[in-house]
Each structure stands twice: as structure tokens, then as C-alpha cells.
N, C-alpha and C positions, 0 to 999 in steps of 0.2 A: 267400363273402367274409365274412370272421368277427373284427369291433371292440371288444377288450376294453376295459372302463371300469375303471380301477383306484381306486376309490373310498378314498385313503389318507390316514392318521393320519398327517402331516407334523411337522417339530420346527424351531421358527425357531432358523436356525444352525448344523442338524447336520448339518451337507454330507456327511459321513460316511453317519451313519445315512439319511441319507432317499433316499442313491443305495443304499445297501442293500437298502431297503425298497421302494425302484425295479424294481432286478434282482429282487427276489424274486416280486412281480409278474409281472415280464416273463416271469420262467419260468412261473409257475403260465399265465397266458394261451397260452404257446407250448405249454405240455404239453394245452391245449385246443382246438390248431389255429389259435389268431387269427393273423391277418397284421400287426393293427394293434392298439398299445396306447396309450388317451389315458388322461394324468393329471391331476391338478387344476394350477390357475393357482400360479405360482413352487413348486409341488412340490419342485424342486432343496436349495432353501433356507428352504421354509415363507412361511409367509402370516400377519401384514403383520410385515415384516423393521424397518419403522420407519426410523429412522436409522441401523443398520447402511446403508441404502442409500445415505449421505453418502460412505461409506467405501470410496476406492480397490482398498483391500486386498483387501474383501470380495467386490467385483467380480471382483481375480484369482482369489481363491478358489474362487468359483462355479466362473468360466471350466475351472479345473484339474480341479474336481470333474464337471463337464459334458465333458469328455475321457478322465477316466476311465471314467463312464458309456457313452459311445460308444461305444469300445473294448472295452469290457464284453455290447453289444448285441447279440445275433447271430440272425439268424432272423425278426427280427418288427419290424416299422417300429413304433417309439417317440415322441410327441408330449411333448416334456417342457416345465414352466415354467421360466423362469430369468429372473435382471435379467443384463442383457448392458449393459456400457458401453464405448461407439464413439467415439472422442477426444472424451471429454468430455461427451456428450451419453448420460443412461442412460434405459433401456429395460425396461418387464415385456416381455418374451418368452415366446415358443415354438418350441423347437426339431423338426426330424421327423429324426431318424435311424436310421441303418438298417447294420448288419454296417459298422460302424466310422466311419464319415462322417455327417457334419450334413449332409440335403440341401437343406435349407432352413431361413429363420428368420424370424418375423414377431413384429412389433412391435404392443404393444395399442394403438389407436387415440384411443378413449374414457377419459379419464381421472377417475375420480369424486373427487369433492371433496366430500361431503354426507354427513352423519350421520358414522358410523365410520369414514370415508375420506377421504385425505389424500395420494391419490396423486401429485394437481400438484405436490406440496411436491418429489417425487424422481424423474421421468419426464418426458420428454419426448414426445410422441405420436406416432406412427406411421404409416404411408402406405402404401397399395398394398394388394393382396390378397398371400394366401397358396397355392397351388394344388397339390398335389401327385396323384401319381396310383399305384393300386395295384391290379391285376388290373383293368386297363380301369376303373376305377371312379375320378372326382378327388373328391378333399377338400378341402374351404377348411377352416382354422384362423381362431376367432375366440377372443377371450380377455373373458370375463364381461363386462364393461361393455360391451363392443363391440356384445350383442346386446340392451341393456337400452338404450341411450341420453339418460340421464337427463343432456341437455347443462347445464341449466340449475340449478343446483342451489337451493334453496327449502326452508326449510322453513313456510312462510304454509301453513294450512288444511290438511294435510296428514290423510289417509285412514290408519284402521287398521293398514294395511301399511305405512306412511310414505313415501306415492309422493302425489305430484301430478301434474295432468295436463300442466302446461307441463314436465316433465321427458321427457316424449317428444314435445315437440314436431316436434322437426327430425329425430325417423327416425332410424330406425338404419342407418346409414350402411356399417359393414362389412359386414353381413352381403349387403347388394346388391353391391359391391366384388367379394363371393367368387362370386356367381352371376356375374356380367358374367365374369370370369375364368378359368367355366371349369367353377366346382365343380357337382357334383350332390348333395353330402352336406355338412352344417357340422357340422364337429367343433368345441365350445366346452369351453374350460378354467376352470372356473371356483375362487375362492376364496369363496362367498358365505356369509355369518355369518347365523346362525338368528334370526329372532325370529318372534314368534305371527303369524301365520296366511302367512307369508314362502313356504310352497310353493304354495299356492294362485295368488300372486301372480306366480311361477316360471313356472307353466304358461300363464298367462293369458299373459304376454308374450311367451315363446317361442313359440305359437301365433300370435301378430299376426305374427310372423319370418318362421314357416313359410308363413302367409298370403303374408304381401310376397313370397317367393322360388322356393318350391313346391320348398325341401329340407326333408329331414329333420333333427333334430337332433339328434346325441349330448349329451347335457349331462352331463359329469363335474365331479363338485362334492368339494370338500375337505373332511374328517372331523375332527373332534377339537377339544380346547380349546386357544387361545391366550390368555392372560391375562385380560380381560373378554368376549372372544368365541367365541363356541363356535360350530365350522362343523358341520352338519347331516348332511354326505352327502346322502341322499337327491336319489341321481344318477338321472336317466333320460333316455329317450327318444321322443320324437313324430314320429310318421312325417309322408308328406309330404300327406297327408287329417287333420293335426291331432288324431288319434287317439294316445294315451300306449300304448306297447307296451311297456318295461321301467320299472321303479320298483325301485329299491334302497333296503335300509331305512336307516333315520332313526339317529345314531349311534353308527354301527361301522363297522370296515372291510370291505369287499368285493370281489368281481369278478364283474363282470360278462360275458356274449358274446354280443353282438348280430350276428345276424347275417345278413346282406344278400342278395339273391337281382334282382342289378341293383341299384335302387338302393330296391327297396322291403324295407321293415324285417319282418321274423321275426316275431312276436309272442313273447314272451315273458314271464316271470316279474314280475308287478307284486306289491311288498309290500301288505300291507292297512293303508290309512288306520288309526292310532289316535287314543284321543281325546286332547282341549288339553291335558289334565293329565298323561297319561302324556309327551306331547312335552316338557313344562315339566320334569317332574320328569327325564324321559332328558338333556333340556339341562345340568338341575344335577349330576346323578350326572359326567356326561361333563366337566365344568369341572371340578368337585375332582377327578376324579383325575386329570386330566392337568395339573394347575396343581402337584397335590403330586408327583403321579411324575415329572414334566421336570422340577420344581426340585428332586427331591433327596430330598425331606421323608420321617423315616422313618414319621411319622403326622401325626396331628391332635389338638389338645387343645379345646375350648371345655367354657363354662359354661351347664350344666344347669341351667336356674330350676324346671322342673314348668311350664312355660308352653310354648303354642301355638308359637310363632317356633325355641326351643331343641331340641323333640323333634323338630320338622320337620328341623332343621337334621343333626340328630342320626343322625336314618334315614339320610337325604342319605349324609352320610359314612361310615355302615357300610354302603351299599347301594355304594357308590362305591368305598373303598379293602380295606374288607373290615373286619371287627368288631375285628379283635386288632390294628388300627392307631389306633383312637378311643378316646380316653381324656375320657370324660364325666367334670364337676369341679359338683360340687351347693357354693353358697358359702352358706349362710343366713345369715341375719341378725335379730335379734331382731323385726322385721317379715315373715320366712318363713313361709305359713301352713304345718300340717303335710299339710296335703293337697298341696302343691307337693311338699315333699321324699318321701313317698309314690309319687306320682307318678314324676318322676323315678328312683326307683330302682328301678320297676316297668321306666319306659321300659329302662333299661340294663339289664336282666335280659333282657326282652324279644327285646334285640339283640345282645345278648351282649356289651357291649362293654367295656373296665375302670370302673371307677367308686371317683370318689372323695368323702369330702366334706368340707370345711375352713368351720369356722364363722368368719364375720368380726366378728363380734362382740366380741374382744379387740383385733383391731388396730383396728377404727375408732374404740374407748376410749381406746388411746394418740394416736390422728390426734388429738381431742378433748382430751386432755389438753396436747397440745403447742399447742393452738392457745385454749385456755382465755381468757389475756392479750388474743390478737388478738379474739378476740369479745365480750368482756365488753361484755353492757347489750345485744347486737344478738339480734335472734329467730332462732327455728330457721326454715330456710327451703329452699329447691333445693341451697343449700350441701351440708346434711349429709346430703341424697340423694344429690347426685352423690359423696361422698367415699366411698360406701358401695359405687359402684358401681366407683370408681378403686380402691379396695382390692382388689375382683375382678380387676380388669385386669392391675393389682400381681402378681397371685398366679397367675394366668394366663401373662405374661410373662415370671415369674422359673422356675416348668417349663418352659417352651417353650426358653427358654437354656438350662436342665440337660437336657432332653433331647434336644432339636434338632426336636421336633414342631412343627408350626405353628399357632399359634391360628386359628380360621375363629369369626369372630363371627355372631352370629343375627340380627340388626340388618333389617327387610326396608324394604322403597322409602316407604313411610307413612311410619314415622319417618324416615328417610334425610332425606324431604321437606322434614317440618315440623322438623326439628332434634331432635326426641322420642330422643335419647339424647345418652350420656357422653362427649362427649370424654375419653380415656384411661382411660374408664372401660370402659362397655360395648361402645366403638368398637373396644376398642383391640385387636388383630389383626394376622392378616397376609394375610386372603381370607373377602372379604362373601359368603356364600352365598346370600344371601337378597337382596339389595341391589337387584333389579330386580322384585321380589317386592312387591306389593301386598299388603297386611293378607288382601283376601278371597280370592285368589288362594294365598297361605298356608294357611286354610282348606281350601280346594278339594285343594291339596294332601296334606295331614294326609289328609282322607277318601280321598283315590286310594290314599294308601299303605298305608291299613287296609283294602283290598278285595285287597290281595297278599298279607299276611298283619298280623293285630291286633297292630300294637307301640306306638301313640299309646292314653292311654287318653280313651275318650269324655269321659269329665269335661274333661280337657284339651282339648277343644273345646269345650266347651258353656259354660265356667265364663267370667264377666268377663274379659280381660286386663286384668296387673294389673304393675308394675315391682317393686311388693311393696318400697317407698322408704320406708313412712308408713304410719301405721295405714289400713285400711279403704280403699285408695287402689286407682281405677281408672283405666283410660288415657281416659276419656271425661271425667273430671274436668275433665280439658286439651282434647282433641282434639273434633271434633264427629265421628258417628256414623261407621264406619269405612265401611260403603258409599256413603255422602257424600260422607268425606274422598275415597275413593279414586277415584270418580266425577270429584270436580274437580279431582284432580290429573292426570288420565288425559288428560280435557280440558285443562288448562295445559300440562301438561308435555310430552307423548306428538301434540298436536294444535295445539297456538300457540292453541288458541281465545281470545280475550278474554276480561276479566270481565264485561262485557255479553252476550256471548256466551251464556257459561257460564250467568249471572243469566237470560237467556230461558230457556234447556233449562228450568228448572223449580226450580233451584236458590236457598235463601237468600241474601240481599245478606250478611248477617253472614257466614254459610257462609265464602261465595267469598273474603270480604276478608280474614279469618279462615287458611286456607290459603294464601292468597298473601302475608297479609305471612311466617306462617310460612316459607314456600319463599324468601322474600328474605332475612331474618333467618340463615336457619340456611344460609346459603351457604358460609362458613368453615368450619362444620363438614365439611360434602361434602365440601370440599377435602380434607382430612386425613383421609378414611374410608379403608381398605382400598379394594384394589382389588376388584370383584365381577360376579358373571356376569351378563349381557345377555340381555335374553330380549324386552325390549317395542324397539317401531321406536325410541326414545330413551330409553334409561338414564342416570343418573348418573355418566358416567364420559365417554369422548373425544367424545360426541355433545350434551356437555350443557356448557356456557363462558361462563355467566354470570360480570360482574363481585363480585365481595364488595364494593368501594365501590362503591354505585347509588343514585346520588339517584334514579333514574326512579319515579315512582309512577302504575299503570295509574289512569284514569278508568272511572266506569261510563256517560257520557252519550256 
């Protein structure tokens, strides 16, 4: 008995391609003997559809496309995702079909609501088990939340992985449902999105499953970027001793054949663990290029400073789309030391990628000359930094229209934070590469990528960061120490800790008050930042909804 995992790069919306990419599948598993192929959660139509799932139409569509699919099926029983809508009431689904018929269909149970999820908004919940059977052997279908049961959603005190313990309180529910039923195996469809230390936390829960019911689990997990979230892959399997017997790697796609001997699992091919940084940086390569390849984009343009954030950003994108798609743009300014622009055109030599460089030093003389009237008798102050830095953005955005590339700004979660950039200036973009990206984590990065091969130069690590706005100017001027900073925003932002909280760890009362009015202050700005990839349990983006009007002000007692 032989269960392919088809570990696929899904496209929200392209009912087309992603039954395509279905069948193709299907065959490669059938040309390897399986009976049975499971896909990830709404695979049909990609994962998270959003408010397409408002929509009637989209519904029939599916439906048309999920018929065409069937029909298409032959030989090998099929586990597909889809939204199905029942007069009126809609559904994440799972369909099982087989040489032309649906033979069954079940509805996900567990609906999450917490962090990047917002399923109550377009589903209604589900009942009953699922059971089917194939060469003597039944399957119960479960669909991702159903075997995590995180009923309660919370974000108070919340652990590195971003799970609390009252989120399993009540059990998980389906996956008993499918034991009582009948099953001896759970096949689970999942769509789960990446962040740091997210498979560890995988294992750990599907193993309490396996506990409560004494099945195995297939877990098949969805690959690829979707807008700020990037799903993982890294599909496997636990037999029914809690022992991982396949492991598929971490973003790309795959197949896998597990294969069963009764109902005990095969041992099989486990990928080997890598470390945090290669996951981080595989996370980011895997967001740009599928943020630029699905939309369209024939490259990428940003602004090269000779600083830490921009060569980082830099790699990224020719590791990502490939070198002769990045066009690196060096803008100096009469504050440019020349070891920056050195730098920087080492970097793009390095990586091969175009390289340009346009001084701004004429146009922010005319910005200054028009504006001579309005300032007269006022000092030079953040103004004629940020004008320096909007002339960038300027000049960034008027290629990007001539060529139809897309700006990816370098921007990482420190500033994002504390407001530490330009609106229209150095915000301005169309995809934060960096945006869930910590200062030291940045860092950490740069070094991984110079153990693949040397394209960052050591100096660009070692040297101050510096916005290079003002003579002699570093980013600590403003900010307090970046493992500090990044310390207590990990704590506020990533964890709800308090400022008291935060203030016992070991932390300065200035520090913390310091960073936080930052993070209240610069809330407007977020709003208006690109959109950018997710990599920690709460980014700046669908998991983060704070007010910009907030009288609230934390207490320390």
C-alpha cells in the first residue's frame, strides 16, 4: 500500500494551473505505484484565497475546476483541498476521488482565528468524520487545524512558537471523530505558513494526535510564497510509536511514497535538519520569487547604500530571481562615505547584477531651492534628511514605471518598529524583504551568505550602521543598542510581555519606554510600508492591528 505526499507550489486563483500541477502529480505518484495521492489544504485554489471566498462566482469556479480534475483522475485515489459552498453556507474542504467520481467530501472542523488567520470571517464548521477505505486499509481526512485545536485563540504570554497552552485546551476533536469511524491511518491536509522554530512545534503536536489515537499521520503541507506568507513544505510523516519516518525538505516542491505494510509506515527518507539562518534566508529567497514570478514582475530594482540591510537584501534577490533580473541603483549624496559606494559596487560585481549610480545631489539642491521661501530663519533638521531620502524613492519609482520592475525595499523589523525610516522615501516600494527581519538577525544573515560564497564585504558588517542623512551620523544616535532594541521588541511585539515584564528580564526603564513609545509613534508609518515576508510568530503585517489613534499608555507598577 503506497501514499504519495505531493508537496505543491500552489497559485491563489489559478484554477487552471494548480489542477495542472495537480495531474502532474498525480502521474508522477501513479508512474511510482501509489494508490493514494494527498495534497495540501485548498490546493484547488491556493491558500489563503481571502475574500475571493465572499464570492459566489468563485465558488462555481472551483466547483467546475474540481470536475474537471475528477474526470481527469484515473488510477489512483486523489485527496484534494477546495472551498465548496452548500446553499449558502461555505466550507474549506476535502475531496477523495477516484476514476472519475467524488467519493467523498469532508468539511474542516476547527476553524482558526489567531495570528494570520481568519477563517471564521468565510467558513462555516464541519461535522462528522471522514472515512474511506483502500486495499483493506481506512483513512480518516483531517484538514490542518483540525489536528492542532487551538479552540481559543489568545494572544496573552504567548511562547517562541506563538502557541499558548489554553489553545489546546479542549482536544482536538477530529482527529478522535476519525478513529471512532473506523480510520486506522489520518491523512492531514495542511496549508501551514513558516515562522522560526514552527516545525519543531509541528512534531510536537502531531505526536500528542498520535498519542490520543494510535494512528499514523501523513502530514502534507503546502510550499511556496503567498504575499507576506511563505508556506514551508516540509511534509512528513509519524508512525503510530511517534517515531518521524519521512521528512521532506524545507522550500520546494516534492513527492513523496510512503509506504504502508497494514498500517505500519515504511521508514523512509528524512531531509537533514538545517540551521535557523539557512531556514530564514530559504524563507526569503522563496517570498521574492514567487511574490515577483506570480505577479508578473520582469525584475527587481532597489537602492544600494554599501550598508548591511541593502547587500543583505541584495543577495536575497539574485539568489532568488537570478542576477540579470536585479538591478542594484547606488544614489550618493554629498553625506555618502566612499567606502559605501566602494562597497556597493564590489557587492554587484560580486553577484553579478546591473549596477547603477545616479548622484542626488542636484535634485535635493533644486528640492532646496524651491523650498528656500518656506524655510527661511527655520534650522536644518529630519526635514532635509528625509527629502534626501524621498528623492531616492523618487528615482526608484520613476524606473520601476519605465521598466515595470518592482522596487523591494531593504527596510528590516527594527526600523519598521521604531519608525527609523522615510515614508516615500526609503519605504517606498512594492515588497519589504526584510520587514520581519531583526537588525541582528540581519546580521546573522549576511554571515550565512558569506559561508556559500563571499559577496557581502566584511567591512559591511563590522562598520557602524549608518543612514548616511548628516555628517558623522549613526543609527545609535537615535536608537538604543540594536541587541537591546531588538531584545525588547521581540518581547513586546512577538510575546505581549509588558513593560514591567520586559523591565524585570534585566532590561533599562529608559530602554523599554524608549522602544515602546517608538513602536506607538510610528504606527502610521507600518500602515503604509509594503507588504513583506513573515518569518517570526507575529510580523508587521495581518497578525499585527494596532490602532494609530491610541490614547492607551502602558504602566510600569
Amino acid at each position: 500500500m503506497k501514499i504519495a505526499i505531493a508537496q505543491i507550489n500552489c497559485t491563489v486563483g489559478d484554477l487552471a494551473g494548480n489542477v495542472t500541477r495537480i495531474l502532474d502529480f498525480a502521474a508522477r505518484a501513479l508512474a511510482q505505484s501509489a494508490d493514494i495521492l494527498l495534497t495540501p489544504e485548498l490546493a484547488l485554489c491556493g491558500y489563503p484565497p481571502e475574500d475571493l471566498l465572499l464570492r459566489d462566482d468563485f465558488y462555481r469556479d472551483c466547483d467546475a475546476a474540481l470536475a474537471r480534475l475528477a474526470a481527469a483522475v484515473q488510477g489512483i485515489t486523489l485527496v484534494v483541498g477546495h472551498p465548496q459552498n452548500i446553499d449558502g453556507r461555505r466550507f474549506n474542504a476535502a475531496s477523495v476521488i477516484c476514476d472519475g467520481r467524488v467519493l467523498a467530501t469532508y468539511h474542516k472542523h476547527a476553524l482558526p482565528n489567531y495570528m494570520v488567520f481568519d477563517e471564521q470571517r468565510y467558513f462555516s464548521p464541519g461535522e462528522g468524520a471522514c472515512v474511506f477505505e483502500v486495499k483493506g486499509i481506512r483513512f480518516g481526512v483531517n484538514i490542518c487545524e483540525d489536528t492542532w485545536a487551538w479552540q481559543g485563540p489568545t494572544l496573552a504570554k504567548t511562547g517562541p512558537d506563538g502557541r499558548t497552552p489554553e489553545r489546546e485546551a479542549d482536544g482536538a476533536r477530529a482527529p478522535l471523530l476519525a478513529r471512532e469511524a473506523g480510520a486506522q491511518v489520518l491523512l492531514v491536509l495542511n496549508a501551514s505558513p513558516y515562522h522560526l522554530s514552527k516545525q519543531q512545534t509541528r512534531y510536537e503536536v502531531m505526536r500528542r494526535r498520535v498519542s490520543e489515537t494510535g494512528m499514523p499521520i501523513i502530514y502534507a503541507n503546502m510550499v511556496g510564497g503567498q504575499d507576506e506568507l511563505v508556506f514551508d513544505g516540509a511534509s512528513f510523516v509519524i508512525d503510530a510509536g511517534g517515531a518521524l519516518t519521512h521528512q521532506l525538505p524545507m522550500f520546494e516542491e516534492a513527492l513523496a511514497v510512503v509506504t504502508l505494510d497494514g498500517t505500519q509506515v515504511t521508514p523512509g527518507v528524512i531531509t537533514a535538519p538545517i540551521s535557523t539562518e539557512a531556514e530564514v534566508y530559504g524563507a526569503l529567497c522563496l517570498g521574492v520569487r514567487d511574490y515577483v514570478g506570480k505577479n508578473g514582475f520582469p525584475g527587481v530594482l532597489l537602492g544600494l547604500s554599501g550598508g548591511i540591510d541593502s547587500a543583505v537584501t541584495l543577495a536575497i534577490a539574485a539568489d532568488a530571481i537570478g542576477a540579470t533580473k536585479v538591478h542594484a541603483v547606488m544614489m550618493p549624496s554629498q553625506y555618502t562615505a566612499d567606502i559605501s559606494q566602494i562597497d556597493a559596487r564590489e557587492e554587484a560585481e560580486k553577484l553579478g547584477v546591473r549596477y547603477s549610480e545616479i548622484a542626488i545631489r542636484p535634485v535635493f539642491d533644486v528640492f532646496m531651492s524651491a523650498l528656500a521661501d518656506q524655510f527661511a530663519g527655520l534650522a536644518a533638521d529630519t526635514t532635509e534628511e528625509n527629502i534626501q531620502a524621498r528623492v531616492r524613492g523618487t528615482l526608484l519609482m520613476a524606473m520601476s514605471n519605465k521598466t515595470g520592475a518592482i522596487v523591494v525595499t531593504t527596510g528590516n523589523k527594527s526600523e519598521m518598529g521604531t519608525g527609523y525610516a522615510t515614508l516615500y522615501g526609503d519605504m517606498a516600494g512594492g515588497f519589504a524583504v526584510l520587514k520581519d527581519i531583526s537588525k541582528m538577525l540581519v546580521y546573522r544573515l549576511a554571515n550565512y551568505r558569506n559561508t556559500l560564497s563571499d559577496v557581502i564585504p566584511q567591512r559591511v558588517i563590522t562598520r557602524a550602521p549608518s543612514a548616511e542623512l548628516r555628517p558623522d551620523q549613526t543609527d545609535q544616535d537615535n536608537l538604543p543598542p540594536y541587541d537591546v532594541l531588538d531584545a525588547i521588541m521581540e518581547a513586546y511585539v512577538e510575546h505581549n510581555r509588558s513593560p514591567a515584564e520586559i523591565e524585570a528580564a534585566g532590561y533599562a526603564r529608559k530602554d523599554v519606554e524608549r522602544v515602546i513609545q517608538l513602536l506607538r509613534i510610528s504606527e502610521y508609518k507600518r500602515r503604509q510600508s509594503p507588504v513583506g515576508i513573515r518569518i517570526t510568530p507575529r510580523g508587521f503585517g495581518k497578525d499585527w492591528r494596532y490602532p494609530i489613534t491610541n490614547k492607551y499608555r502602558h504602566r510600569f507598577d
